[in-house]
C-alpha positions as CSV (number, residue, x, y, z in Angstrom):
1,X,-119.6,-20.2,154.7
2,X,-117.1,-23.8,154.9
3,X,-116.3,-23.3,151.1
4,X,-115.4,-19.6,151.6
5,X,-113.2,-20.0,154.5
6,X,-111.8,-23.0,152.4
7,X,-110.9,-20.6,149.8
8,X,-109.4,-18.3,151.8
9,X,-107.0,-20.8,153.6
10,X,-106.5,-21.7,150.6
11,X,-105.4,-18.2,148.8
12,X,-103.1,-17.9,151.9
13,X,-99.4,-19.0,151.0
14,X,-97.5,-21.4,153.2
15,X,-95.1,-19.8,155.3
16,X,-91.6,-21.7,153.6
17,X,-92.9,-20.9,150.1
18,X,-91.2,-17.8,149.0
19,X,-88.4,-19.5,150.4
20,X,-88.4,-22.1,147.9
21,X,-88.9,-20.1,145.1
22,X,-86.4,-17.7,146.0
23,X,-83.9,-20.6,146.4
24,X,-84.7,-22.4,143.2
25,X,-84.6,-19.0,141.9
26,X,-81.1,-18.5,142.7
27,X,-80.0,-22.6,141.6
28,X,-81.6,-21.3,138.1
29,X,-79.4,-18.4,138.3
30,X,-76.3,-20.2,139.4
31,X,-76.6,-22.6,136.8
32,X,-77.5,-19.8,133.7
33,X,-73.9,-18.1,135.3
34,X,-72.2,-21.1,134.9
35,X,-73.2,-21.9,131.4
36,X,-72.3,-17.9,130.4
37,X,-69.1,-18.6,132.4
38,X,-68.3,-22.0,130.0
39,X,-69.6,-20.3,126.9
40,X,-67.2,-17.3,127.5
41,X,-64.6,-20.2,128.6
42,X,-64.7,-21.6,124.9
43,X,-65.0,-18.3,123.5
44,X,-61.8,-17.3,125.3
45,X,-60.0,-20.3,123.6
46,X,-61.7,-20.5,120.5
47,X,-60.2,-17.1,119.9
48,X,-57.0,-17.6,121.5
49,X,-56.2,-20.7,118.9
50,X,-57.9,-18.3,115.9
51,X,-55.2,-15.8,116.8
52,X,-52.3,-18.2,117.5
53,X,-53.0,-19.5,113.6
54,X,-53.1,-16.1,112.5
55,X,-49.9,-15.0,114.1
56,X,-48.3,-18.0,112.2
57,X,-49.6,-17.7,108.9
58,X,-48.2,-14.1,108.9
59,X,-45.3,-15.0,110.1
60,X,-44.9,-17.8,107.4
61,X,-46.3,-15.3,104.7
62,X,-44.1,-12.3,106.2
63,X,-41.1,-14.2,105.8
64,X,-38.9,-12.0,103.5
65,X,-39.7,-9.1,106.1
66,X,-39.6,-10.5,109.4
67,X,-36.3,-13.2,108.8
68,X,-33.7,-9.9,108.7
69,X,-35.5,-8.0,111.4
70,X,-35.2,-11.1,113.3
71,X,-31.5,-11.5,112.8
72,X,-31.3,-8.0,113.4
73,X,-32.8,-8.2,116.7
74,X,-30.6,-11.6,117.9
75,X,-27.3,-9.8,116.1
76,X,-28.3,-6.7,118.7
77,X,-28.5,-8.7,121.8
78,X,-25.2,-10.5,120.8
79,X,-23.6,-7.5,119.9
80,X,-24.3,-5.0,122.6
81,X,-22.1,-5.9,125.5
82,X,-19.1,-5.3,122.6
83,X,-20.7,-1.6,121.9
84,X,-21.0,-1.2,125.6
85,X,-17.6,-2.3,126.4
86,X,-16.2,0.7,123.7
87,X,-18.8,3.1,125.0
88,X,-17.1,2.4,128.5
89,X,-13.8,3.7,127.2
90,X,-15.3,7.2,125.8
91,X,-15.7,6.1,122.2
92,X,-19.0,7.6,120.9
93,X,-21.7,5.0,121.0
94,X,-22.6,5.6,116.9
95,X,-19.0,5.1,116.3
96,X,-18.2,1.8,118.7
97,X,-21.9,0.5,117.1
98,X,-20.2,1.0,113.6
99,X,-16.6,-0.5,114.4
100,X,-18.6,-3.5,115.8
101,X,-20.9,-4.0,112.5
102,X,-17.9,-3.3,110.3
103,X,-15.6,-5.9,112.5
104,X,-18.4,-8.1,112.5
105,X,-18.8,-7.8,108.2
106,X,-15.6,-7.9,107.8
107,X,-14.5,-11.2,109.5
108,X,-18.1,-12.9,108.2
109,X,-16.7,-11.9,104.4
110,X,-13.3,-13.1,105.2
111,X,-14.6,-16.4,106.0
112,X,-16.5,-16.7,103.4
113,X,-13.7,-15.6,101.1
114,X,-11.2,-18.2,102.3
115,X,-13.9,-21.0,101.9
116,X,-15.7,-20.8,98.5
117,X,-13.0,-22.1,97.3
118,X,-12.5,-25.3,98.8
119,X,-16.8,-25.4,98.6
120,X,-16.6,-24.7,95.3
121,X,-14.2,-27.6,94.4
122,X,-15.8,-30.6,96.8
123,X,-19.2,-29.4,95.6
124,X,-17.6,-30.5,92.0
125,X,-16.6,-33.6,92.7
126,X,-19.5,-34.6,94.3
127,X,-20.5,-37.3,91.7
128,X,-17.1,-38.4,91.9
129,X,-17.8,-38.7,96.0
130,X,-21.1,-40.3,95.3
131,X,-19.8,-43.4,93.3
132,X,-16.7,-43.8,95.4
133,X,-18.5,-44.5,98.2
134,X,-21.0,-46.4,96.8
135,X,-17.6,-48.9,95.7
136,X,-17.0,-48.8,99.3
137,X,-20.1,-49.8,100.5
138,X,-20.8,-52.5,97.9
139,X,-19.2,-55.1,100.0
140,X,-22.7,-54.5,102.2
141,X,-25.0,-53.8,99.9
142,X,-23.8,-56.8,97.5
143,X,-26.2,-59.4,99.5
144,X,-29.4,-56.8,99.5
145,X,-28.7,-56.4,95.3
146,X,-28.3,-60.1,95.1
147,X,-31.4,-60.4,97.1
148,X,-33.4,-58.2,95.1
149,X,-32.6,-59.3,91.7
150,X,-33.8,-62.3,92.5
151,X,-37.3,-61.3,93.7
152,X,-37.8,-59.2,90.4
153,X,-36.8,-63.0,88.7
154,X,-39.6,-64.3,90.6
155,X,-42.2,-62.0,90.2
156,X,-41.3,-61.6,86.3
157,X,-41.3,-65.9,86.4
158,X,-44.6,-66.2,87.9
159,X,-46.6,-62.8,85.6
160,X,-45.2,-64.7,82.3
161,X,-43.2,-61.0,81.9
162,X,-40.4,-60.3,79.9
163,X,-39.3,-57.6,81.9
164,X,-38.9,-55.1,79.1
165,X,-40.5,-51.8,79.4
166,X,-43.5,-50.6,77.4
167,X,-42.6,-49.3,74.2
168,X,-45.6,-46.7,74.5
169,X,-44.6,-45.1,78.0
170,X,-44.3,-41.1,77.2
171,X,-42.2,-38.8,78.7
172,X,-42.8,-35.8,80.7
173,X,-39.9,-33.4,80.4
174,X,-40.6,-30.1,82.8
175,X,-38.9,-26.8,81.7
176,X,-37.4,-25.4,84.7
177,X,-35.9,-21.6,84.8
178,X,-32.3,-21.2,84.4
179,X,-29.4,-21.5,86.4
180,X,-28.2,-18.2,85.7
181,X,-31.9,-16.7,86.6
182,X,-32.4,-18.3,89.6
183,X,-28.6,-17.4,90.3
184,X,-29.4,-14.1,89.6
185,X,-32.9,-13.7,91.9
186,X,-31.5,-15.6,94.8
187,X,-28.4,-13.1,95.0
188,X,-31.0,-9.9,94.7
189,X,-32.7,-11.4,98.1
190,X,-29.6,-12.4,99.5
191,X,-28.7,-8.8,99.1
192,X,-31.6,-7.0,99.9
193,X,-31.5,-9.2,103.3
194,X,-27.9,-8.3,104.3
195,X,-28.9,-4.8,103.8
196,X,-32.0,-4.9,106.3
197,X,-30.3,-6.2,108.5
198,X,-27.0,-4.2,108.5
199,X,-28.8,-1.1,108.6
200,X,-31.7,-2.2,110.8
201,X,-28.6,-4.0,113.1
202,X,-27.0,-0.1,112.8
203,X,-29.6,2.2,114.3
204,X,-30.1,-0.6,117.4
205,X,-26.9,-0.6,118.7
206,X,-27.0,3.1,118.1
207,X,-30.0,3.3,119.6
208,X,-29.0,2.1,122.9
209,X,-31.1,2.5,125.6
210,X,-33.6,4.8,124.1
211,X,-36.5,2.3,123.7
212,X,-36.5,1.5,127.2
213,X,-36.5,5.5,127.9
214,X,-39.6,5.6,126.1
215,X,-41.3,2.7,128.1
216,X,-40.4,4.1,131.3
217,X,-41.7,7.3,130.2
218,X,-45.4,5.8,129.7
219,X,-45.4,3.9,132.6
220,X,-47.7,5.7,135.2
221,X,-46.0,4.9,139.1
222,X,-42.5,4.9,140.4
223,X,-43.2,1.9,141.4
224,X,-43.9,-0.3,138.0
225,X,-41.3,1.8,136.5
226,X,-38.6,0.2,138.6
227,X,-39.8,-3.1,137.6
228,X,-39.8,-2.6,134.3
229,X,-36.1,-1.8,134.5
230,X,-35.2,-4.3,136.5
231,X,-37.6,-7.2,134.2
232,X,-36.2,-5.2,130.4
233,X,-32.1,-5.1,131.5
234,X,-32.1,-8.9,133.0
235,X,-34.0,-9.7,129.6
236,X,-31.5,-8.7,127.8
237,X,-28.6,-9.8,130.1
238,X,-29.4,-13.7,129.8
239,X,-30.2,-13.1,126.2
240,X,-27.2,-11.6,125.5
241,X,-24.8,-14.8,127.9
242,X,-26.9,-17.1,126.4
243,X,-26.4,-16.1,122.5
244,X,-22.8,-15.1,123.5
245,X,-21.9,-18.6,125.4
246,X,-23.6,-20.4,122.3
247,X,-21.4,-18.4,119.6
248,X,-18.4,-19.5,121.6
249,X,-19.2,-23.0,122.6
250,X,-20.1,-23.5,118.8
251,X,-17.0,-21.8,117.7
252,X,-14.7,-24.4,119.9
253,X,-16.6,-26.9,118.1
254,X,-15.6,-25.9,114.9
255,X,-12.2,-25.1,115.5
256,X,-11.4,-28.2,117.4
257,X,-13.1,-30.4,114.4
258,X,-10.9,-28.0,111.8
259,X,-7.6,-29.2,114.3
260,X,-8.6,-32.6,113.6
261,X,-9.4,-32.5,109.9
262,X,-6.0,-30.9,109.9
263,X,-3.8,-33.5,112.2
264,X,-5.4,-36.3,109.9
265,X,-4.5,-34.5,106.4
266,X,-7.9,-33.9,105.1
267,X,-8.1,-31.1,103.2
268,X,-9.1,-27.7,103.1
269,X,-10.2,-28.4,107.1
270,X,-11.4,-24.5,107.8
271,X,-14.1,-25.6,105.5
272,X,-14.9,-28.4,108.0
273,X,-14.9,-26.3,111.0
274,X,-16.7,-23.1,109.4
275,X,-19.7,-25.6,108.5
276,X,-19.4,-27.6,111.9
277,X,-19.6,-24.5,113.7
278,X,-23.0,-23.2,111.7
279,X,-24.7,-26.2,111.6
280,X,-24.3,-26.5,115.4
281,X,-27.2,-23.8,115.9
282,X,-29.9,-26.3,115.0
283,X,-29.5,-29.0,117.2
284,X,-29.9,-32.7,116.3
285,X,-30.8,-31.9,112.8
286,X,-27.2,-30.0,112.1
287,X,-24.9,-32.3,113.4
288,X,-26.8,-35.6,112.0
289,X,-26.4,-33.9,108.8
290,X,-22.7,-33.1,109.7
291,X,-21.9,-36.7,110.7
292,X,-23.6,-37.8,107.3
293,X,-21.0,-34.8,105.5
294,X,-17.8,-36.1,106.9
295,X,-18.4,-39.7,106.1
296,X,-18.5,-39.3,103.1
297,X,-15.7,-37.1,102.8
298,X,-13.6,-39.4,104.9
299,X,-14.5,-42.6,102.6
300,X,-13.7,-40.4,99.6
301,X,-10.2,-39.5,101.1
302,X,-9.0,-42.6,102.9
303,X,-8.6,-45.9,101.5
304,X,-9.4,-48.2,104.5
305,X,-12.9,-47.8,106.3
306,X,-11.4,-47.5,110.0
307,X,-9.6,-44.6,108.6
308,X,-12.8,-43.0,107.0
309,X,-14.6,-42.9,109.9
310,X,-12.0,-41.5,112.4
311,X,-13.7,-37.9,111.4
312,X,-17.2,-38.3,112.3
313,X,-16.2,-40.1,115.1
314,X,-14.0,-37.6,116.6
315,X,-16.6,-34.8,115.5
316,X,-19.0,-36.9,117.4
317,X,-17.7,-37.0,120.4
318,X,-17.0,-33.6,120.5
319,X,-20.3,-31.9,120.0
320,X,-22.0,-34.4,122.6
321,X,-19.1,-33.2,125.4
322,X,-19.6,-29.9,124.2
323,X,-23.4,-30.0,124.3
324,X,-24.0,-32.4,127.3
325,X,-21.0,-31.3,129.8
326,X,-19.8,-27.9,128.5
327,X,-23.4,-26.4,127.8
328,X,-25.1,-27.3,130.8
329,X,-22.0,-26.5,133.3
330,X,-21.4,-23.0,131.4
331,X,-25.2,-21.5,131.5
332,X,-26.8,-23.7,134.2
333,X,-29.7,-25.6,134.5
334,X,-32.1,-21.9,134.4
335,X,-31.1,-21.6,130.3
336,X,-31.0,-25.3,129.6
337,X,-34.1,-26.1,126.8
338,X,-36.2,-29.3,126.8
339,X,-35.4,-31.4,124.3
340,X,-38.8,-32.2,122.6
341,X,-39.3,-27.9,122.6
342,X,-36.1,-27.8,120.8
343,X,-37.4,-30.4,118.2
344,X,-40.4,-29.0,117.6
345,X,-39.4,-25.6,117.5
346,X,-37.1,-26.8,114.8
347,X,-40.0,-28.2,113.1
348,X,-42.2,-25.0,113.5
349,X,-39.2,-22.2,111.9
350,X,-38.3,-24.8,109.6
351,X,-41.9,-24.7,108.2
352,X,-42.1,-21.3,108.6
353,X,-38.7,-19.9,107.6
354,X,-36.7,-23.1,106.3
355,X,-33.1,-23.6,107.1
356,X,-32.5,-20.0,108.3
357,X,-35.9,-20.9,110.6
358,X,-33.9,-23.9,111.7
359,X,-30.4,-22.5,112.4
360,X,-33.0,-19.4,114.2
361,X,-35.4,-22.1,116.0
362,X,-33.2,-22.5,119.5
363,X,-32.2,-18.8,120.0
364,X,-35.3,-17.4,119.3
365,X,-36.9,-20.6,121.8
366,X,-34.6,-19.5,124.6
367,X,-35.1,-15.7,124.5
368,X,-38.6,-16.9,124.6
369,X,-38.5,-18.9,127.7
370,X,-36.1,-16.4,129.1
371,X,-38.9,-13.6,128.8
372,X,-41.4,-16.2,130.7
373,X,-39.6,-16.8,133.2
374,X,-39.2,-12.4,133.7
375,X,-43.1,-12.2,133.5
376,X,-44.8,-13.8,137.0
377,X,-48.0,-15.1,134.4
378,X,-45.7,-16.8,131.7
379,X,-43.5,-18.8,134.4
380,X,-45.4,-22.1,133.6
381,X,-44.5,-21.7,130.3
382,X,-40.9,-21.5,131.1
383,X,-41.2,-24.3,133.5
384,X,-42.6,-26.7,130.7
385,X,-39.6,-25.6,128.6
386,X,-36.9,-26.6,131.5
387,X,-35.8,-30.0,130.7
């Protein structure tokens, strides 16, 4: 009778038991949630970076597609408020779109005209530029040649070598295509990419306001609709004062350095300013490589030094008041781009699209950041692009 009453109390389960399996239960749970909730985590951005790389390979690999619809889509945005202003005075928005290309062709051509010339004869007497300065600049590199010629003594003094090269060295010689081919294929893309994007450039400023139409049209509520207006039209209006306050300020630029090309008697100086004003779209890069330019176009055309450098000094100073004074007190602090974003952005379209990526990098960076600041989940972004 003790044993099976023993047993019994026994088979009986403590009163708090349940309660501890149920809560250790529940911890297992908690804790199989949470890995599922990391996993997914990882998965997120595992798939996130996959797509990222994927975007950029086809935009790398899509190049000869997506570089005129590109410049199609900036050219609109810049472009529009001039099709807007003729629409205003009851001239037919297909016609004011195809003054404003046709203006816009015209004066590109023009320009290009009056400077192929002068291009054509500097780029000829390049070599002639190339040892010139290197007379100049033998007064300081004299003392590194003297220097080195006697290392190369040294080292031939203490290996016992005569110096002379190896009679059996042979020589590689690569056939490359000719001129006159590569001539020929580069004009056929140059071509087919100022027809895309003329054409392509055409039926969006025709186009007006018709794409938005259609998104308000599949927007459900009165409500998000509104919104969408109000997000799309101040999208496109700080697009459009950006690339338009850009265009200008780099236009001074140009213009001024062409006044001063001209007051010093270098010649040809619309050439000067027409390059000075394109290679200010890329940042940094473009007017390093400008500065590099005009030196050694000033020490082929002056005879003293001081002279030579009175160029890129004066174009110097004024791309950094026009880009550290004029820029920031024109489009404000809200449009102003980090400096390390505009670097590596550079670096990015340069990879992607070379020098037309490059001259593309900062515009298509700010319409970016303007977009992320219009969309309440991308305003981090923005904020990490604010210098």
């Amino acid at each position: 009778m003790i044993d099976a009453a023993t047993d019994a109390e026994d088979a009986i389960p403590l009163p708090g038991a349940d309660l501890a399996d149920g809560s250790e239960r529940d911890q297992r749970e908690r804790e199989a949630e949470g890995f599922l909730h990391i996993v997914q985590r990882r998965w997120t951005v595992a798939i996130i970076g996959l797509f990222v790389l994927a975007v950029f390979y086809t935009m790398y690999f899509a190049a000869p597609v997506l570089i005129p619809v590109t410049l199609a889509v900036l050219l609109n945005l810049l472009l529009s408020p001039a099709v807007d202003l003729l629409e205003r005075i009851y001239v037919p928005r297909p016609i004011a779109s195809l003054l404003v290309v046709v203006a816009m062709l015209g004066s590109t051509f023009t320009l290009a005209y009056v400077i192929s010339g002068p291009a054509q004869s500097w780029l000829e007497r390049v070599p002639a530029t190339y040892y010139r300065v290197e007379q100049k600049l033998w007064s300081l590199k004299q003392p590194l040649e003297q220097i080195r010629q006697a290392t190369e003594k040294l080292e031939q003094a203490a290996s016992g070598s005569s110096g002379d090269p190896a009679s059996d060295v042979q020589k590689v010689v690569l056939e490359r295509p000719g001129i006159s081919g590569l001539a020929i294929g580069e004009a056929y893309q140059f071509a087919a990419t100022v027809g895309i994007v003329v054409i392509l450039l055409l039926f969006l400023l025709s186009s007006g306001d018709t794409f938005l139409r259609k998104l308000i049209a599949v927007i459900p509520t009165l409500a998000d609709k509104k919104r969408a207006v109000e997000i799309v039209r101040s999208m496109e209006a700080d697009i459009s004062f950006y690339l338009l306050t850009v265009t200008a300020i780099n236009v001074c630029v140009g213009a001024m350095l062409a006044l001063v090309a001209a007051w010093l008697g270098l010649p040809n100086p619309l050439l000067w300013g027409a390059l000075a004003g394109i290679v200010s779209f890329a940042p940094y890069a473009g007017p390093t490589a400008m500065l590099i330019i005009l030196s050694m176009v000033g020490m082929m055309h002056f005879s003293t030094m001081q002279d030579a450098l009175m160029l890129p000094a004066a174009y110097l100073a004024i791309v950094i008041a026009a880009n550290q004074f004029l820029l920031p007190i024109v489009i404000g602090r809200r449009l102003l781009l980090s400096p390390v974003a505009i670097f590596l952005a550079m670096i990015l379209w340069g990879w992607m699209w070379g020098v037309v990526g490059a001259l593309l990098a900062v515009p298509l960076l700010a319409s970016f950041k303007i977009v992320c600041e219009r969309i309440k989940s991308l305003r981090p972004i923005a904020e990490f692009l604010t210098p």
